[in-house]
N, C-alpha and C positions, 0 to 999 in steps of 0.2 A: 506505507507511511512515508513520509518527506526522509530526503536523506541524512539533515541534520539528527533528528531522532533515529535513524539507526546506526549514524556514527558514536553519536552519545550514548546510545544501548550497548554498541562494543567495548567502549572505554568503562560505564559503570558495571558490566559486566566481570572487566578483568579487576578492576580497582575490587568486586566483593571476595576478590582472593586469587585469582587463575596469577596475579601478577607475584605473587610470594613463590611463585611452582619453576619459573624458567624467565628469565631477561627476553625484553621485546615481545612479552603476550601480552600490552599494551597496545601494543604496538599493530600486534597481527590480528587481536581482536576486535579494535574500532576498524581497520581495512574490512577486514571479512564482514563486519556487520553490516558494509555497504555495498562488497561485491557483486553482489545478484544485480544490483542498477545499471550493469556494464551494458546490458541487456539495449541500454541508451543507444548505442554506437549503432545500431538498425535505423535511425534518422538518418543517415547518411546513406540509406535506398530508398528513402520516401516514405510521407506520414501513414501509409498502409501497409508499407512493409514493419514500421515501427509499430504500428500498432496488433499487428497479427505476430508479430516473435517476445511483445512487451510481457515478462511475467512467463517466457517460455524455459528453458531446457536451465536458466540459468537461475531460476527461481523454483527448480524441481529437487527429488531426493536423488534423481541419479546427475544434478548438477554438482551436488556440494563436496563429494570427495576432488572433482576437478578444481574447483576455485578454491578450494582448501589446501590445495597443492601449488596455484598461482600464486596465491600470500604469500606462504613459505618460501619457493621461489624469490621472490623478488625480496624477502629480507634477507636471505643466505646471500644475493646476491650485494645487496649493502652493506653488507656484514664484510662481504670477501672482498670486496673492492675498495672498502675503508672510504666513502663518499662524503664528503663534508657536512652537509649536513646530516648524517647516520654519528659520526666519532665527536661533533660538538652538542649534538641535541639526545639524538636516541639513544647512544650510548650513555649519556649525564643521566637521563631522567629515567632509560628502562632497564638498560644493562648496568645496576647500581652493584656487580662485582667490583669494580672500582675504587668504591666510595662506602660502601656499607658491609659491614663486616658478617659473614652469612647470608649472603646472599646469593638469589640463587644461579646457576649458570646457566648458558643460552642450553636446550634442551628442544632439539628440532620436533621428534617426534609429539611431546609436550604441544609445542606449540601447531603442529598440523590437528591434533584433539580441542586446543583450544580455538582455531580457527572455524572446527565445525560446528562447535558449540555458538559461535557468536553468527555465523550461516544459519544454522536452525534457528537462533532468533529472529533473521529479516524474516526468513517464509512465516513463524509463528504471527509474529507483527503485520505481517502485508495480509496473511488470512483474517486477522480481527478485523479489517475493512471492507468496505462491501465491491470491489473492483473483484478482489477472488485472487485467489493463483490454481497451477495445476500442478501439483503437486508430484502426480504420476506421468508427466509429460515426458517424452512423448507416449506409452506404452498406454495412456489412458489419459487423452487428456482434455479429464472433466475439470471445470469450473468449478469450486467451490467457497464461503464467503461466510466468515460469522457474522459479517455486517452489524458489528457492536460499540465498532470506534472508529471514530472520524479519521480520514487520511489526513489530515494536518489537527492532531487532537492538543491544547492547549497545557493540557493538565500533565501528562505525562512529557512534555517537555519542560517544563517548570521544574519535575520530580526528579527529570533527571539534569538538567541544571544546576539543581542543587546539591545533587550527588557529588557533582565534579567543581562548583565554582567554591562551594562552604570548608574546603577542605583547605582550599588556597587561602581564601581566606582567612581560617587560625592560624595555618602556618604563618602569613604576616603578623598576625598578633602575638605569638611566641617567638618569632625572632629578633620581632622588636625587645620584649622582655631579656631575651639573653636565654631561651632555652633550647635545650640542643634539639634539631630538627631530626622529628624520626622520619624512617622509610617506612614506604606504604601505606602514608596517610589515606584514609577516606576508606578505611572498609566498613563502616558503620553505616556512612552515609548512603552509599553504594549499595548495602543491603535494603535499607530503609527505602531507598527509590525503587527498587525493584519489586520487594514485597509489596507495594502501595500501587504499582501496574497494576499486578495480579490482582489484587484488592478491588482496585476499580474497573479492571473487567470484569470480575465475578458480578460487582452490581451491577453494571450495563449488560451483561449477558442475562440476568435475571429480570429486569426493567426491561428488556425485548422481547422475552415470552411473552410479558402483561402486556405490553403493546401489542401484541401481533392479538392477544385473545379480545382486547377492548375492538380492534379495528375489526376484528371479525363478529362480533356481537354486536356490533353497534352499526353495519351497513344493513338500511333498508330500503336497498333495491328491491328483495326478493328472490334473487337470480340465486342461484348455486355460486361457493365461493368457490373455485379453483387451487388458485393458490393466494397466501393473505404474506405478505414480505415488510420488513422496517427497519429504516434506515436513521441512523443516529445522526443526532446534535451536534456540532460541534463544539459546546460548553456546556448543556445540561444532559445529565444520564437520563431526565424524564422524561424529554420530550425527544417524538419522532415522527418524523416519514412514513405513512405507510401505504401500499398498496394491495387493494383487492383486486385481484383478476374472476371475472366471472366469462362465461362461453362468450356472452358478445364485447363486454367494455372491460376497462382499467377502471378502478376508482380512487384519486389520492385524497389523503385526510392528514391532518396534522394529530397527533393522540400525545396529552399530555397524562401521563400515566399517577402523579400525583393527586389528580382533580378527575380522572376518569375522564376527561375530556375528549370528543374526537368532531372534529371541527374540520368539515370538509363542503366544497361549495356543490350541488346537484348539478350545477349546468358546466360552471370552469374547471371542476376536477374528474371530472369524467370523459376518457377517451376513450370514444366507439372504434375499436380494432379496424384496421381498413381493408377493403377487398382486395383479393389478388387482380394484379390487371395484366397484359401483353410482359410490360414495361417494368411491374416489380417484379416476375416470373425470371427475365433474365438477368434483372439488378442482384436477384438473388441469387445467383449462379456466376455472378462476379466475382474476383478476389476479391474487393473490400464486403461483399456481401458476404460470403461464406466465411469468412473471416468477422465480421460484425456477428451473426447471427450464430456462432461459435460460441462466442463468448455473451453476449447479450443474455438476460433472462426474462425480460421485458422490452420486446423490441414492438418499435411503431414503425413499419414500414412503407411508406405513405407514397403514392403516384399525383403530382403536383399537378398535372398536364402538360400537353407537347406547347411549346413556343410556335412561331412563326414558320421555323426551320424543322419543325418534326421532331426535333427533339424535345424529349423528356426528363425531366427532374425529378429522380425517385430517393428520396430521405427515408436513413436510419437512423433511429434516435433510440435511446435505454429508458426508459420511465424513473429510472433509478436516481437517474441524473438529470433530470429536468428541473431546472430552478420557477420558483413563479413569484411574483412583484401585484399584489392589488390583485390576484387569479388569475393573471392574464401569463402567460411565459415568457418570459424574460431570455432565457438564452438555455443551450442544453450543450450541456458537455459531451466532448466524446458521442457526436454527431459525422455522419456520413454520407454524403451525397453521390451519387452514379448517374451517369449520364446518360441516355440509350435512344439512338436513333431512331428512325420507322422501319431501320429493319431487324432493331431488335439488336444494332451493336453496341459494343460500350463506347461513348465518345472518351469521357474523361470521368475521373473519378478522384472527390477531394473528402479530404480527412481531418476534421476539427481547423476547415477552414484552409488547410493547406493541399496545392494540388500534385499527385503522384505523376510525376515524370517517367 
């Protein structure tokens, strides 16, 4: 998911209660809900080294005791140095011993349980999307994806929006009136957002079975289906993405599960799988190949021809992630190109358009 929504899943998270248990599990749970993203910092070796560590050790189960112990860290560390903005902000708003009478105290161990709990929710959340994480990384690591909710999904931003802005504002409406502000507003709200995820992943997780069974009863190629995959809307649960793979081609269709629709073009949405050549043999034996072809679950491996110079242009692309505009394709995410000479070297190799130094 985008990082705003898993900062906001750490914060409505502690608001439905963790924040009544120990000071600054506000604090430590919107951090931890984003920490797995650090993951980022691998652009600074280049777009292939980012993209082969992206979703790795730090988005797994033997990552989260570590980052769970980073969090904590660096608040004991605010805590102990007494930092300006820690004693006028986080201290007002999370360590309310101060200021509210029974409330609770900082409470380390506390807060390293509540840090894993708001970690288990990125990987939960990054899994609802169809990109995947590995969960077992490194000791096993398989790719896996419920692909039921859009990586930037509209709705559960909103839900938790509301969790956290609806809260603020009663409190301006009560303070205006003249009544006494309580601590730990917003655990209603904060429930409320939460239970209403779940809620709508349950139906988008059931509105993807129907999908996946209309895309598979409704292709008449003929062919054997292999595997039949679908991929969510980003504003409606009913409509999707889907792909049939049979021995020779890909087939995409749009399937609106409402209307039993499945609307797919014979000639634009069918891609015939491409041969092996010299040139994708060794593409594929490249770092960004083996590293593409890891992770991919529908890969187009495609030999473009040699140029002037003997050089070759071999493209990896995801089927998953192919946009289309009118049938025709428009642009494909998370795209990889390799370079390979005539004698079969890698010249250069570029990664979503940027080239690996």
């Amino acid at each position: 998911m985008d990082p705003v929504t898993h900062l906001m899943t750490g914060a409505a998270l502690a608001r439905a209660g963790f924040n009544r248990k120990a000071a600054y599990a506000t604090l430590a749970m919107t951090l931890a809900a984003e920490a797995p993203d650090l993951d980022v910092l691998w652009r600074f070796r280049g777009p292939v080294a980012a993209f082969e560590h992206h979703r790795g050790w730090t988005h797994s189960l033997i990552g989260l005791p570590v980052l769970a112990a980073v969090v904590v860290a660096v608040i004991w560390a605010g805590d102990r140095l007494g930092a300006p903005f820690t004693t006028r902000f986080l201290r007002h708003e999370w360590d309310a011993r101060k200021h509210h009478e029974g409330s609770p105290p900082v409470r380390w161990g506390l807060l390293y349980l509540f840090s894993l709990v708001a970690l288990a929710s990125h990987l939960l959340m990054d899994w609802t999307n169809n990109y995947g994480i590995r969960p077992l990384f490194p000791f096993h690591p398989r790719w896996i994806a419920g692909s039921f909710v859009a990586i930037v999904d509209p709705i559960i931003f909103l839900l938790l929006l509301m969790a956290l802005v609806a809260p603020w504002l009663f409190g301006l409406v009560t303070s205006e009136i003249g009544a006494r502000r309580q601590p730990f507003r917003g655990r209603g709200w904060a429930t409320v957002a939460l239970v209403g995820i779940v809620l709508m992943w349950t139906l988008r997780g059931w509105e993807r079975q129907q999908a996946l069974g209309i895309a598979a009863s409704a292709d008449s190629s003929g062919a054997q289906a292999l595997r039949v995959w679908a991929d969510p809307s980003m504003f409606s649960p009913f409509r999707w993405q889907t792909i049939v793979e049979t021995p020779a081609a890909y087939r995409l269709a749009t399937v609106n599960t409402l209307t039993g629709e499945f609307d797919s073009d014979a000639q634009a949405d069918v891609f015939y799988k491409p041969p092996a050549t010299l040139a994708t043999l060794a593409a594929r034996r490249s770092w960004l190949g083996q590293a593409y072809l890891d992770w991919s679950i529908f890969p187009l491996v495609t030999d473009t021809g040699a140029d002037s110079d003997g050089v070759t242009q071999v493209t990896f692309r995801d089927l998953r992630f192919v946009r289309y505009v009118s049938g025709r394709m428009k642009r494909a995410p998370l795209a990889g190109v390799v370079y390979v000479d005539s004698d079969r070297r890698i010249v250069r190799m570029e990664m979503s358009g940027r080239v690996q130094r």
